[in-house]
C-alpha positions as CSV (number, residue, x, y, z in Angstrom):
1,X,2.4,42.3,-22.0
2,X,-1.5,43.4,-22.4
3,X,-3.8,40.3,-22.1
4,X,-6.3,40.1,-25.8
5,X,-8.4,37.7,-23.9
6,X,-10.6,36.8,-20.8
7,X,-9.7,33.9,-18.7
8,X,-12.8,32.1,-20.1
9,X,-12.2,32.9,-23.6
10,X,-8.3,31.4,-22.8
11,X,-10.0,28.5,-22.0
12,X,-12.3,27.9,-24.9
13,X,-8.7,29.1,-27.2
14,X,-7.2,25.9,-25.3
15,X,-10.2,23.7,-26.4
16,X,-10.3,24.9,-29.5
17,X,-6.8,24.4,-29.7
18,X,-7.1,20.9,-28.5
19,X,-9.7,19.9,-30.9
20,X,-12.5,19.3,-29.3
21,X,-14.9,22.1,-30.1
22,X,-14.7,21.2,-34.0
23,X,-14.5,17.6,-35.4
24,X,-11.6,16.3,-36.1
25,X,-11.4,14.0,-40.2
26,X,-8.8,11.6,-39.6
27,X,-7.0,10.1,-36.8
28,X,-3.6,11.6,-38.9
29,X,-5.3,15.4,-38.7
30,X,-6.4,14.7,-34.9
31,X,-2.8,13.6,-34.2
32,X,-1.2,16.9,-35.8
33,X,-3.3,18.7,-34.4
34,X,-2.3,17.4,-30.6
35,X,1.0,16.9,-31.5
36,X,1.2,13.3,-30.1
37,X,-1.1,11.2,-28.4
38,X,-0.2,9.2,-25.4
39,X,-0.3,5.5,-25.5
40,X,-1.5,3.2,-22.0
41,X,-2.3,-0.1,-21.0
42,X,-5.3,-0.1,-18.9
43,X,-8.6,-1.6,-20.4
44,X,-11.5,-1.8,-17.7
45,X,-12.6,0.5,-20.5
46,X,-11.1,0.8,-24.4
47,X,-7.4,2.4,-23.8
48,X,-6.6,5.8,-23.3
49,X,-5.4,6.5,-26.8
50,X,-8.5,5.6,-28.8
51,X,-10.5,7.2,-26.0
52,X,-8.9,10.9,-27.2
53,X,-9.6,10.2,-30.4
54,X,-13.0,9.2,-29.8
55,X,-13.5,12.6,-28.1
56,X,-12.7,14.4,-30.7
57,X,-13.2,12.4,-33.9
58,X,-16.8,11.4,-34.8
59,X,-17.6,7.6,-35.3
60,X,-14.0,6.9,-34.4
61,X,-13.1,3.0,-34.3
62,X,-9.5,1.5,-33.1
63,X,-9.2,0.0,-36.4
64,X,-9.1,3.8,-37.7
65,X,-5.9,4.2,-35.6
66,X,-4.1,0.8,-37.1
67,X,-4.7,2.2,-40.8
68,X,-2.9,5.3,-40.2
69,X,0.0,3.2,-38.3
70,X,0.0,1.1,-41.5
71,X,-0.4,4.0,-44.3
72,X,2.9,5.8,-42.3
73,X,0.4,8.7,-41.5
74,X,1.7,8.4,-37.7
75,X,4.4,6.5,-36.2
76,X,5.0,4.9,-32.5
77,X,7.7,6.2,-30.3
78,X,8.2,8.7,-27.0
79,X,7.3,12.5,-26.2
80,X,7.4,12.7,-22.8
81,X,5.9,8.5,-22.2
82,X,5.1,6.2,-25.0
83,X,3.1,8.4,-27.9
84,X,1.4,8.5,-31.7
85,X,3.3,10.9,-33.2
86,X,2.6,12.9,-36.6
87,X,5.1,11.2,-38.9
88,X,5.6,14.6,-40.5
89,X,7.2,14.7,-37.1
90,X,9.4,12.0,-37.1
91,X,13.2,13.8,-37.5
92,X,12.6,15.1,-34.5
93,X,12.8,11.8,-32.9
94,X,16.4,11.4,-34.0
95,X,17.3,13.7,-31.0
96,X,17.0,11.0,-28.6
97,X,17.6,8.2,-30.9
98,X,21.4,9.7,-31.5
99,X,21.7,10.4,-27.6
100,X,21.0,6.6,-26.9
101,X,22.9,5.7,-30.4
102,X,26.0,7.3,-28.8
103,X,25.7,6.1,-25.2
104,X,23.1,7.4,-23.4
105,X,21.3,5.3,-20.9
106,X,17.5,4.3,-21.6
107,X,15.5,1.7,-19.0
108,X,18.4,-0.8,-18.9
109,X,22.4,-1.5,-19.9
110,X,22.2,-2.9,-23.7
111,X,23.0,-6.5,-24.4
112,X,24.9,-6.1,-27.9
113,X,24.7,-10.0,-28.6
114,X,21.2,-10.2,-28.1
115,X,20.1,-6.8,-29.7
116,X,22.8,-8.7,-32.9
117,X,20.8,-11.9,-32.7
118,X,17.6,-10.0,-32.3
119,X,18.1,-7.7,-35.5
120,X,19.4,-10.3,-37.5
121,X,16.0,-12.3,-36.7
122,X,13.9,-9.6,-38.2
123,X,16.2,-8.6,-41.2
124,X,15.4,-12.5,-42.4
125,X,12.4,-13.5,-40.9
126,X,10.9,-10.1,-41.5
127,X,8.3,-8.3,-38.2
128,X,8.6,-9.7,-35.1
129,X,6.9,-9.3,-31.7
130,X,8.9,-10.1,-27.8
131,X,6.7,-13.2,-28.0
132,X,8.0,-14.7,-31.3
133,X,11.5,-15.5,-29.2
134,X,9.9,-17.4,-26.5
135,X,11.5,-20.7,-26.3
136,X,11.6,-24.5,-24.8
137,X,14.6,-26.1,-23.5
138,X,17.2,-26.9,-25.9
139,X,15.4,-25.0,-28.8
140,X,17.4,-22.0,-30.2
141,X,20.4,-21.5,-27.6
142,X,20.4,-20.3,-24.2
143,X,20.4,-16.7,-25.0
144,X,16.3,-17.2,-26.2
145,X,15.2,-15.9,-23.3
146,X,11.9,-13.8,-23.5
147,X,13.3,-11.2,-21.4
148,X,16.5,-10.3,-22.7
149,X,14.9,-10.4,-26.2
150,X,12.1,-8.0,-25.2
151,X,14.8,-5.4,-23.9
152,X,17.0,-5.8,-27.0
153,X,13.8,-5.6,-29.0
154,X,13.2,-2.3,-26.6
155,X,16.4,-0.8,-27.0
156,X,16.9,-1.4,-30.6
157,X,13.1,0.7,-30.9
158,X,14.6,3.5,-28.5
159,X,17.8,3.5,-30.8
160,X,15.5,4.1,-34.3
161,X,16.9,0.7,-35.4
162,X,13.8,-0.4,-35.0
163,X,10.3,0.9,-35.6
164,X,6.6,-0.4,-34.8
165,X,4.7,-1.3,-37.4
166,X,1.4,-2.6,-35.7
167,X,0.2,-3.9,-32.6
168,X,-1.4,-7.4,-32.2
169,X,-3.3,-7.9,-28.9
170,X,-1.5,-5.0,-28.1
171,X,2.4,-6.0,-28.2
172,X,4.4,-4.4,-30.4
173,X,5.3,-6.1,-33.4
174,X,8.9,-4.7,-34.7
175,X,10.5,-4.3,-38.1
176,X,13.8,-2.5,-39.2
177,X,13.2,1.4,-39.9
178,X,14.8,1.0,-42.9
179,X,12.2,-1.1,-44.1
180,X,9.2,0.2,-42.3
181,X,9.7,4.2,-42.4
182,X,8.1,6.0,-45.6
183,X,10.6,6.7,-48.1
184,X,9.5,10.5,-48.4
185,X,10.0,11.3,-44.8
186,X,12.8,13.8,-43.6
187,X,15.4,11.9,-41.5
188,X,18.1,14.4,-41.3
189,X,18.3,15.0,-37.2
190,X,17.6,18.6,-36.0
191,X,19.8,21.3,-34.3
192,X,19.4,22.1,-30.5
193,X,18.0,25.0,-32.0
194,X,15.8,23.7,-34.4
195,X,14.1,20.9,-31.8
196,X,13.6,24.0,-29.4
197,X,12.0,25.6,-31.5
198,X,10.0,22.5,-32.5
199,X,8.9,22.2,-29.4
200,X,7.4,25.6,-28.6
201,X,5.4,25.5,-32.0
202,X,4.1,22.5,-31.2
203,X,3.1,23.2,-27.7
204,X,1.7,26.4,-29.0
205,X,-0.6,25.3,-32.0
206,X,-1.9,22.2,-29.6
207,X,-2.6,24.4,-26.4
208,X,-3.2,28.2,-27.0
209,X,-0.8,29.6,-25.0
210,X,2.2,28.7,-22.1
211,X,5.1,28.9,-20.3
212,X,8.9,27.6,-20.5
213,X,8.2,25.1,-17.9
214,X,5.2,23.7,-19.2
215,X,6.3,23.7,-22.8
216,X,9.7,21.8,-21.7
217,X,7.7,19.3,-19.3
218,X,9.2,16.5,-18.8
219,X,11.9,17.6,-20.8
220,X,15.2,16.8,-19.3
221,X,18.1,20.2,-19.2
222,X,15.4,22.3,-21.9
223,X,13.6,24.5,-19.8
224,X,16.2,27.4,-20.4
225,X,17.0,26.7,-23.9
226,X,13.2,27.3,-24.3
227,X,12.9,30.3,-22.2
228,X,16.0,31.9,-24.5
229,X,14.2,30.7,-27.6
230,X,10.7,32.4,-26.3
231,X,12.5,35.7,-25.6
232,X,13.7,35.6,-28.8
233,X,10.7,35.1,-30.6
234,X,8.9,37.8,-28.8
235,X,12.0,40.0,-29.5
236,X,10.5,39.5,-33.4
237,X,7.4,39.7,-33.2
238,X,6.7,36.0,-33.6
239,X,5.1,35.8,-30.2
240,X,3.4,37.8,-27.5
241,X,3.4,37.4,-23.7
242,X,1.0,37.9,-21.1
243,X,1.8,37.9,-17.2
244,X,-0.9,35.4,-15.0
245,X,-0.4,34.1,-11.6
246,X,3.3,35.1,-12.1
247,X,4.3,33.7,-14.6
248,X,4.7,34.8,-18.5
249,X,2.3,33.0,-21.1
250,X,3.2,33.2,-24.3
251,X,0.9,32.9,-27.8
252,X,1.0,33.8,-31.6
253,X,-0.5,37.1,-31.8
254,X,-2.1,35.5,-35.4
255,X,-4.3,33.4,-32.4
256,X,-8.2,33.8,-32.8
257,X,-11.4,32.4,-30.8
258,X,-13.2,31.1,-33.9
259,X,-15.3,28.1,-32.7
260,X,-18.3,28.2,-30.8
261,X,-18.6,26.5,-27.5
262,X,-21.8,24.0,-27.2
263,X,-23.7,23.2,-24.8
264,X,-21.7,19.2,-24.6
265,X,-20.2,17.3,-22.0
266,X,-17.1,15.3,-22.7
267,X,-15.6,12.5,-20.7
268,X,-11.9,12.7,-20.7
269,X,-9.4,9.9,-19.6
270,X,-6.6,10.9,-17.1
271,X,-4.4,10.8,-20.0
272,X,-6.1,13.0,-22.2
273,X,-3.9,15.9,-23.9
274,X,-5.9,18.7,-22.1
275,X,-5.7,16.9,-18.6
276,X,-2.0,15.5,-18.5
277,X,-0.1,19.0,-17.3
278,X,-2.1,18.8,-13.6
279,X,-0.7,22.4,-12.6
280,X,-1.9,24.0,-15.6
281,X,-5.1,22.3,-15.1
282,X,-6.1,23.5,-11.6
283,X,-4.7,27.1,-12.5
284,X,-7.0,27.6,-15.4
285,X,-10.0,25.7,-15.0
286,X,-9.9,25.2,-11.7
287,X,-10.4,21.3,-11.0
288,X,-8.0,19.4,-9.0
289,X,-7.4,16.0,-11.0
290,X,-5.3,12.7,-10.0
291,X,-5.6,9.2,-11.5
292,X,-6.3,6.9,-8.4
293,X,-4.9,3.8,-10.7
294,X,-2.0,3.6,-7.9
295,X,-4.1,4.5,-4.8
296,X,-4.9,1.9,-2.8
297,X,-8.5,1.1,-2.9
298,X,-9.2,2.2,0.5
299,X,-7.4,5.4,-0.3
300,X,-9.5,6.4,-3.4
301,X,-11.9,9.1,-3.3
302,X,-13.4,8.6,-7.0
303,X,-12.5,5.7,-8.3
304,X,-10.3,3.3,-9.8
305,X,-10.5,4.7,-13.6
306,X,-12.3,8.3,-13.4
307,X,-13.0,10.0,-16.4
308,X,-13.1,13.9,-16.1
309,X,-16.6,15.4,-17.0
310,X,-16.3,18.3,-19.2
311,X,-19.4,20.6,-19.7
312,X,-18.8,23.4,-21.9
313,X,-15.6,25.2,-20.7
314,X,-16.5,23.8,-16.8
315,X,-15.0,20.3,-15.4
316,X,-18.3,19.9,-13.1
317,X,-16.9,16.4,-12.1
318,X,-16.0,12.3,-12.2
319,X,-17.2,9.2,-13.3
320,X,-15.5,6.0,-12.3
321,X,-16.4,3.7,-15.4
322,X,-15.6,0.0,-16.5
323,X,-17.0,-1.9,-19.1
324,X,-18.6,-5.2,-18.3
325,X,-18.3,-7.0,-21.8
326,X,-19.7,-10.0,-20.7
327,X,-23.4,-8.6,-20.2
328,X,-22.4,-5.1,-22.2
329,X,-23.0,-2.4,-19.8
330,X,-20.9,0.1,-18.9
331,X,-20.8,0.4,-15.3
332,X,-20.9,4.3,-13.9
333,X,-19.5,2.9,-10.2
334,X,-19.2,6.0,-9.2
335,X,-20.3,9.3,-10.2
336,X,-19.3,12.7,-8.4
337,X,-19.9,16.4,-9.3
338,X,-18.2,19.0,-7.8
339,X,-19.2,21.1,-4.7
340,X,-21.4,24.1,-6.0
341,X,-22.2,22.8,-9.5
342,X,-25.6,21.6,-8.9
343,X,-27.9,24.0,-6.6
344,X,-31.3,24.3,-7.2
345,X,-32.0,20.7,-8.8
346,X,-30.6,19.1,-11.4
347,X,-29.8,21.4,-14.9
348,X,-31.4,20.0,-17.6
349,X,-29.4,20.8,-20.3
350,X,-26.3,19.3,-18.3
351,X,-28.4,16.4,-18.2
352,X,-29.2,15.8,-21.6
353,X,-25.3,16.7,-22.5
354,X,-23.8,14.3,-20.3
355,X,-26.4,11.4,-21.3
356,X,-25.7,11.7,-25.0
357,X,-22.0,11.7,-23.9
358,X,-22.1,8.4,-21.7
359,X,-24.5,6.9,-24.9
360,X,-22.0,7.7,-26.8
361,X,-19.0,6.4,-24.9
362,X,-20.6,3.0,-24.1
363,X,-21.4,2.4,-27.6
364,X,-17.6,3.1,-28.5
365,X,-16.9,0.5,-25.8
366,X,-19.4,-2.2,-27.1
367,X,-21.9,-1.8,-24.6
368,X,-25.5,-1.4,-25.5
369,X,-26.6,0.1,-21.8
370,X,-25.3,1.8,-19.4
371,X,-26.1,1.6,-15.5
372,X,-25.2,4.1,-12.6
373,X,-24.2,2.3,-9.8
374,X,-23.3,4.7,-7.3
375,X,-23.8,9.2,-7.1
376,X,-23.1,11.8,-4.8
377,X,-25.8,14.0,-5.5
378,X,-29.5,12.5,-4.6
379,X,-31.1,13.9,-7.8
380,X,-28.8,11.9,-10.0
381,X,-29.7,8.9,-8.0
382,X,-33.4,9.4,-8.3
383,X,-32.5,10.3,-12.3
384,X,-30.8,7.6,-13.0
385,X,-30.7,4.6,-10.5
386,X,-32.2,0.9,-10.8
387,X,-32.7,1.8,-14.7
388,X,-30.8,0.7,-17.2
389,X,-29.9,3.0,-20.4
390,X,-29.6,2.6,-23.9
């Protein structure tokens, strides 16, 4: 179990790995490469998943990700939440889609007249969204109710009856897989063994190196089918191992450092593919992240919405942001760096890096400025308070 590489060279392997130290072409290459990328709600600032592939695409615009939906270059559906997925990817959905197919239990018991009624709707009106069954009184019978269409409409999506073939205002708009799914694509389900395995080479490729647990997270009754399947592989040669903090990491022995580390800082949403494993997180880079979404206000430390701040292979601290798109300025309401990160005056390069970062980020917002509201370090207030930047 020898070790090939430093802990910092194991981190710049995961953000190469990750794609962030080389641009990625296409929303459909930047999707591969992460395996999946994780869908959210919240818009104080543009939503988590375009944020990712802002921060690792260049010039990347939402309407980048709605092609690829639309081409079949990625589909919509769950990893462990609500993900983009590579559609080279997509028999490996059928896993869950047969458990739930043959009783399994998703968010809520199915209504099988309503999920009838529902798919019949779309087989002759052709894609609809939960909001296309709204109703008035006496129109369409009492079963037109929004809710119980939006969970048929839900279940039929988790059952692979249905697929999502765009998103308007961001609801789903539905229409039958048999319709919307590329005729080319592989829809024969995959063996226990076969999605293992899946799942370690996928986990692999997108981040270097790691453990059963954290290859299986959030995957329920897998963690020792994947620790059998690892052992295996290094059995063949296929992998190797290395023992930190305890535990075995394993890698592809094929696995090379091969792009260089700038001197750039990147902001990265809490749902960001190299922040979303906490654990792993604080073990190797040392930074202690938690969204504060669901803190109460009084409770928060830094923030409502905090991106992380990434300067070359050191998170150095937080930015609380939200985008006020009536004036267009992006609001830094809070910015923090981390204990020890700044000593002797501000760094200038760090300065220059995370300034061409926020420029960047407000612009991919549709803000022209930028405007620090509020900094735990004095230097950053003298920097950058009372001015407004472009």
């Amino acid at each position: 179990m020898s070790n090939p590489f430093s802990p910092r060279e194991w981190l710049q392997l995961t953000m190469q790995q990750q794609g962030l130290l080389q641009p990625q072409t296409s929303v459909a290459e930047t999707v591969s490469r992460l395996s999946y990328v994780q869908i959210d709600s919240i818009n104080v600032v543009e939503r988590a998943h375009h944020h990712v592939l802002h921060s690792r695409m260049s010039g990347y615009q939402p309407k980048m990700l709605d092609s690829a939906l639309a081409k079949g270059e990625i589909f919509e559906y769950w990893s462990h939440a609500a993900a983009y997925l590579p559609i080279a990817d997509y028999r490996f959905s059928l896993q869950r889609k047969l458990q739930l197919q043959n009783g399994g239990k998703h968010w809520f018991e199915p209504d099988d007249k309503v999920m009838q009624e529902v798919r019949a709707r779309i087989l002759a009106e052709g894609p609809l969204k939960a909001s296309d069954f709204e109703h008035s009184e006496g129109k369409n019978g009492a079963w037109w109710d929004w809710k119980p269409a939006k969970k048929a409409l839900e279940q039929l999506f988790m059952r692979g009856e249905l697929m999502v073939v765009r998103r308007e205002k961001f609801q789903k708009v539905y229409d039958l897989t048999a319709r919307a799914l590329p005729q080319n694509i592989n829809a024969k389900a995959p063996t226990e063994a076969e999605f293992t395995r899946y799942l370690i080479d996928r986990y692999l490729d997108a981040h270097a190196f790691g453990t059963a647990a954290q290859i299986a997270y959030l995957r329920k009754g897998l963690k020792s089918a994947v620790a059998q399947e690892l052992a295996e592989m290094q059995s063949q040669g296929v992998l190797a191992s290395f023992k930190a903090a305890g535990q075995s990491y394993f890698y592809c022995p094929a696995l090379q450092l091969h792009a260089p580390l700038p001197n750039k800082v990147w902001l990265l949403n809490p749902f960001d593919n190299l922040l979303i494993q906490r654990q792993r997180l604080k073990q190797w880079f040392d930074f202690d992240y938690q969204i504060e979404v669901y803190v109460p206000a009084e409770k928060r430390r830094y923030g409502y919405y905090s991106l992380a701040i990434l300067w070359r292979d050191t998170f150095v601290g937080r930015v609380d942001v939200k985008a006020d798109r009536q004036t267009g300025i992006l609001l830094l309401q809070q910015l923090t760096l981390e204990a020890g990160v700044v000593v002797n005056g501000l760094d200038e390069d760090f300065c220059a890096a995370f300034e061409t970062a926020i420029r960047e980020y407000a612009r991919f917002n549709g803000c022209e400025r930028w405007k620090l509201v509020k900094a735990n370090h004095k230097g950053l207030k003298q920097k950058y308070a009372r001015q407004l930047k472009c």
